[in-house]
C-alpha positions in Angstrom: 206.1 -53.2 61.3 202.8 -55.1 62.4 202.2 -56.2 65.8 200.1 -59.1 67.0 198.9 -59.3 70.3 198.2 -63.2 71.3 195.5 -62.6 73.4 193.5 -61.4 70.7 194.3 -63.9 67.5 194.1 -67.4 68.3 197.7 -68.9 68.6 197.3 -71.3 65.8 196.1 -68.3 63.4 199.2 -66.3 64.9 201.7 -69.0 64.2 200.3 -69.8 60.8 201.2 -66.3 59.5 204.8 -66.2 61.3 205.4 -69.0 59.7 204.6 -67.4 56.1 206.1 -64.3 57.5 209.7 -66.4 57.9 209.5 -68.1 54.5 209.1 -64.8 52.9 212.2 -63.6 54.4 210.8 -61.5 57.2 212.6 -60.7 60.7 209.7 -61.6 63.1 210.3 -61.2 67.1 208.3 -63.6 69.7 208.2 -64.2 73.1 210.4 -67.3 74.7 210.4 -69.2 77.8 212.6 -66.2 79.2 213.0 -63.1 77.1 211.8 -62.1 73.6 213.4 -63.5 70.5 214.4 -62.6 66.7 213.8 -65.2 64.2 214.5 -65.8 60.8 214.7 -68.6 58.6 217.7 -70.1 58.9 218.7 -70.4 54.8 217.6 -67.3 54.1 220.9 -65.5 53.8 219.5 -61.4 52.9 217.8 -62.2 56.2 220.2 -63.4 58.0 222.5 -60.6 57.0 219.7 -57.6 57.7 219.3 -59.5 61.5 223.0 -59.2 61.9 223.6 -55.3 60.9 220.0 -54.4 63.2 221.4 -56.0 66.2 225.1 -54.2 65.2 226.0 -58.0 66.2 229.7 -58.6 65.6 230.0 -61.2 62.8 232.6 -62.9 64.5 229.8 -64.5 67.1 227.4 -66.9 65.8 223.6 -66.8 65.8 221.6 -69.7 67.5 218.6 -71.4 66.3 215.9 -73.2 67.8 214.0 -76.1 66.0 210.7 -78.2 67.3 212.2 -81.7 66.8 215.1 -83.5 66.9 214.2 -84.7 63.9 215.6 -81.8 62.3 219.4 -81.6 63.6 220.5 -83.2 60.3 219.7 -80.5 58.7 221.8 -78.3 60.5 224.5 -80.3 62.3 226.7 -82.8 60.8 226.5 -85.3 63.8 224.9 -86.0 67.1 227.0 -87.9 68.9 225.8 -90.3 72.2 226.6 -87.9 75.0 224.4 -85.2 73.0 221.4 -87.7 72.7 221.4 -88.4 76.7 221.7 -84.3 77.0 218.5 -83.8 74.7 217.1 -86.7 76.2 217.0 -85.4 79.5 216.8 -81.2 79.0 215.3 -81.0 76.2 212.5 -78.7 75.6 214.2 -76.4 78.4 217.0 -74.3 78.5 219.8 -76.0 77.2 222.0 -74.8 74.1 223.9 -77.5 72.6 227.2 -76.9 70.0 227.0 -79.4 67.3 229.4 -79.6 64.1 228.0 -77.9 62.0 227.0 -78.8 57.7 229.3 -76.7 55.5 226.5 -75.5 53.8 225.1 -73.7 56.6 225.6 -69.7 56.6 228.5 -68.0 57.7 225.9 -65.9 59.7 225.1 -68.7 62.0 228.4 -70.2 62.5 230.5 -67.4 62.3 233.3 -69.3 60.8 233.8 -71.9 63.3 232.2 -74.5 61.7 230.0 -75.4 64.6 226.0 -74.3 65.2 224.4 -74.0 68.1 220.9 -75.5 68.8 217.8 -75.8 71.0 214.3 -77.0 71.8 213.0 -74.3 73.7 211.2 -75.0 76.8 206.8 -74.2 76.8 206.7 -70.8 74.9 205.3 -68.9 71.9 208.5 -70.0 70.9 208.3 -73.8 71.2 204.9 -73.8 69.4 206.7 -71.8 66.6 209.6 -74.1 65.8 207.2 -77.3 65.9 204.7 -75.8 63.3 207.8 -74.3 61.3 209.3 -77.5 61.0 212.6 -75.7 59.8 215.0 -74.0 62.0 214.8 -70.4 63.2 217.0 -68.0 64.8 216.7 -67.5 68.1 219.1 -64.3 69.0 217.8 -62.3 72.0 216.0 -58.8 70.9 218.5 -56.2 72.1 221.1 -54.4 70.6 224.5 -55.5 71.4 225.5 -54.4 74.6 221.9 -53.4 75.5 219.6 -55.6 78.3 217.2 -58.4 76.5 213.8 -57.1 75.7 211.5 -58.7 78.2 207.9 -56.9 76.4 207.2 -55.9 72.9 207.4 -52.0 74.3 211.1 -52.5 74.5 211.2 -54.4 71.3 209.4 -51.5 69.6 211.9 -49.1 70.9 214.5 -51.0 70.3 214.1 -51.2 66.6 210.5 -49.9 65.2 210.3 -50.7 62.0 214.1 -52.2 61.5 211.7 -55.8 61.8 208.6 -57.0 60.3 206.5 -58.9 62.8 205.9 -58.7 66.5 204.0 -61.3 68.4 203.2 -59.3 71.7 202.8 -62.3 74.4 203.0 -59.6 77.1 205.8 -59.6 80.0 207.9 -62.6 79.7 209.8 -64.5 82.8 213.7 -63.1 82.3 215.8 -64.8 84.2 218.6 -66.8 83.0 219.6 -67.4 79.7 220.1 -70.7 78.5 223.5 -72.8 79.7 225.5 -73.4 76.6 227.2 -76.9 76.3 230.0 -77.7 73.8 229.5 -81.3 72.5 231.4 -81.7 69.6 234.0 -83.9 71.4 234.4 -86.8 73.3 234.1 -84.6 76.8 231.3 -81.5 77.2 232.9 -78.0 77.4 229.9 -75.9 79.0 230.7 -72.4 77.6 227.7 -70.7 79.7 226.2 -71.9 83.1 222.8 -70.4 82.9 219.9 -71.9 84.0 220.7 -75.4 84.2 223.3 -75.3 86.8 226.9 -77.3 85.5 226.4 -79.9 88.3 223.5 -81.0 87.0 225.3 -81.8 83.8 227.9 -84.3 84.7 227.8 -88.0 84.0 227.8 -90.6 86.2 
């Protein structure tokens, strides 16, 4: 396992080899908006499956993925329909998780069978900076254990799985708070699943 501390690589030197480091295959954890992340490429499938028996992550809940663009939802989601556009439109980067139908090509580790994938642009982060110079989607799966509390440092990272992942990008103590609010808009009305930091009121139509 190799760490990377920001603060002494600059970030474009940083993201440049977690890029490579995803393409390879590698499990890579980097600091978000609110707590630390675990990323992967989203077709690579040995990946996928290694991420998923580290985290002891029951298969029947699906993995989320961040991308940098809307540009890339087609490759992940089979439609975006009008009410998701004004959504994206108006919280996105930021903490808002959209459901989207998903492409029946996409892995069984990140729909986990229900045929839908769940997707954000994170708000300004290590993270954010990550999925635009990727240009592909990543997992975005908190770094914890099931059951345990989201790793908010790379200590807790570290001690949560040593040398289970491959890369760590130490940004130092990230914000915590609320996790993202999950929104359901594969129909014709949003379901949110999880308020989180974007309160439901904000969400309504008018």
């Amino acid at each position: 396992m190799l760490l990377i501390r920001t603060e002494e690589i600059i970030r474009k030197q940083a993201l440049q080899y977690v890029v490579k480091m995803l393409r390879n295959g590698g499990i890579v954890a980097y600091p978000t908006e609110t707590f630390y992340g675990l990323g992967v490429k989203f077709n690579k499938e040995d990946s996928l499956r290694k991420l998923y028996d580290i985290k002891q992550r029951p298969e029947e809940k699906a993995m989320p993925l961040i991308i940098g663009s809307k540009d890339l939802l087609p490759i992940v989601a089979i439609s975006v329909n009008i009410t998701a556009m004004s959504l994206m439109d108006r919280f996105w980067p930021g903490p808002l998780t959209l459901i989207f139908p998903a492409k029946e090509n996409l892995s069984g580790y990140i729909t986990a069978g229900t045929h839908k994938v769940a997707v954000r642009i994170p708000g300004e982060s290590f993270a954010l900076h990550l999925a635009k110079i990727a240009n592909f989607p990543i997992t975005a799966t908190s770094a914890n254990p099931s059951g345990m509390t989201p790793a908010r440092d790379a200590e807790t990272v570290i001690s949560y799985f040593g040398d289970k992942i491959d890369l760590i990008i130490d940004g130092g103590l990230t914000a915590g708070g609320l996790p993202s609010t999950i929104v359901d808009v594969t129909g014709d009305e949003i379901k949110i699943l999880r308020e989180g930091a974007i309160k439901k009121e904000l969400l309504t139509f008018t």
